[in-house]
C-alpha positions in Angstrom: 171.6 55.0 123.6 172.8 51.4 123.2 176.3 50.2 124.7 177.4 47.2 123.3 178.7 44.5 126.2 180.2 41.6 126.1 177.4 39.4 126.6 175.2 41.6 124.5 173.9 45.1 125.1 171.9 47.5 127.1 169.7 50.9 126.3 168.9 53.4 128.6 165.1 53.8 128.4 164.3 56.6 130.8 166.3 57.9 133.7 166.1 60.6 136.5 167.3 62.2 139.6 167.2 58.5 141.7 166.3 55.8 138.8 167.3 54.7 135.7 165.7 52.2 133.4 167.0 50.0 130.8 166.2 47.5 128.8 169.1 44.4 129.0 169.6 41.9 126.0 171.4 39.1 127.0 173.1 36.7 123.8 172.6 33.0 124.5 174.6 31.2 126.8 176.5 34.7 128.4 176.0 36.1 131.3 176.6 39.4 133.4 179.5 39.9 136.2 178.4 38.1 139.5 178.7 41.7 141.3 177.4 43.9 143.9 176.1 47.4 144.0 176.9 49.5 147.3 174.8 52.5 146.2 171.5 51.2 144.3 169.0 48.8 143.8 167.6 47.2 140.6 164.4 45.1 139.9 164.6 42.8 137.0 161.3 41.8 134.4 162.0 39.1 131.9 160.2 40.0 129.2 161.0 37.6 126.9 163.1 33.9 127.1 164.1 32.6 130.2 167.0 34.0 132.8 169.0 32.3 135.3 169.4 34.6 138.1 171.4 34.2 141.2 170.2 37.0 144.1 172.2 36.4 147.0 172.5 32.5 147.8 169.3 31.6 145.9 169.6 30.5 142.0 166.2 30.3 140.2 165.1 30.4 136.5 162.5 33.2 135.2 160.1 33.4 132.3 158.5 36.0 130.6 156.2 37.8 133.1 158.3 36.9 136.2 160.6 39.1 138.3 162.7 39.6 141.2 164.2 42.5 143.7 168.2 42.7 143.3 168.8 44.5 147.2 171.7 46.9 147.2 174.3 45.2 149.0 173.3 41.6 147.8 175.8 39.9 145.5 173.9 38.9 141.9 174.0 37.5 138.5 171.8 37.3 135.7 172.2 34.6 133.1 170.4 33.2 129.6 170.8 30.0 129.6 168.3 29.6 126.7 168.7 29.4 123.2 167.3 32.6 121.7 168.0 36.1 123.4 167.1 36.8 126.6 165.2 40.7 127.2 165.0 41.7 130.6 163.9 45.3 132.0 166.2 46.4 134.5 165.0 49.6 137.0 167.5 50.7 138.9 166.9 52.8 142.3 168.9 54.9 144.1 172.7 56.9 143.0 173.0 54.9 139.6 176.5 55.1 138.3 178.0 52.5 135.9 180.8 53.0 138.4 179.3 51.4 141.3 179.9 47.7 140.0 182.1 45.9 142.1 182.9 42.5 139.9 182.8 39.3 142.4 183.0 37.2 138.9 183.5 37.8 135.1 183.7 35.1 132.3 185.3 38.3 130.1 188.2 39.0 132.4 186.8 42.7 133.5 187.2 44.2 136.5 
């Protein structure tokens, strides 16, 4: 299933009782919500151009191959700040709900 976003879209890959994992395509120059997550975790892989990510207070940029662990609880953002889209594996751990986004920041006015 795709859902169209935004700053591009996501597609739910494969999904059970305490994950879910998608695959995030991010349009040049957007970015996601700066937001928190009280119920799950996520790990993010770039897979292919390069992401701006902001975990907590630490910004740093990712390539293909690299990765980092979002912490439930810990404000984040992910980012392309390339010029060709950015594709980023997402697993999410824990109660996954697309209602448990609390929106710290948002260049599209959401909430």
């Amino acid at each position: 299933m795709r859902v169209e976003k935004p700053w591009g879209f996501f597609q739910v890959l494969a999904e059970g009782e305490n994950y879910v994992v998608k695959k995030l395509v991010v349009r040049p120059g957007h970015k996601l919500s700066l937001q928190v997550h009280r119920l799950r975790s996520e790990h993010w892989v770039v897979v292919q151009g390069e992401a701006k990510v902001t975990v907590g207070d630490e910004v740093k940029l990712l390539g293909g191959g690299d990765h980092i662990y979002v912490p439930k609880g810990v404000q984040h953002r992910l980012e392309n700040p390339g010029p060709t889209d950015l594709v980023v594996v997402e697993v999410q751990y824990g109660i996954c709900r697309e209602d448990d986004i609390i929106r710290l920041a948002d260049e599209y006015g959401r909430r």
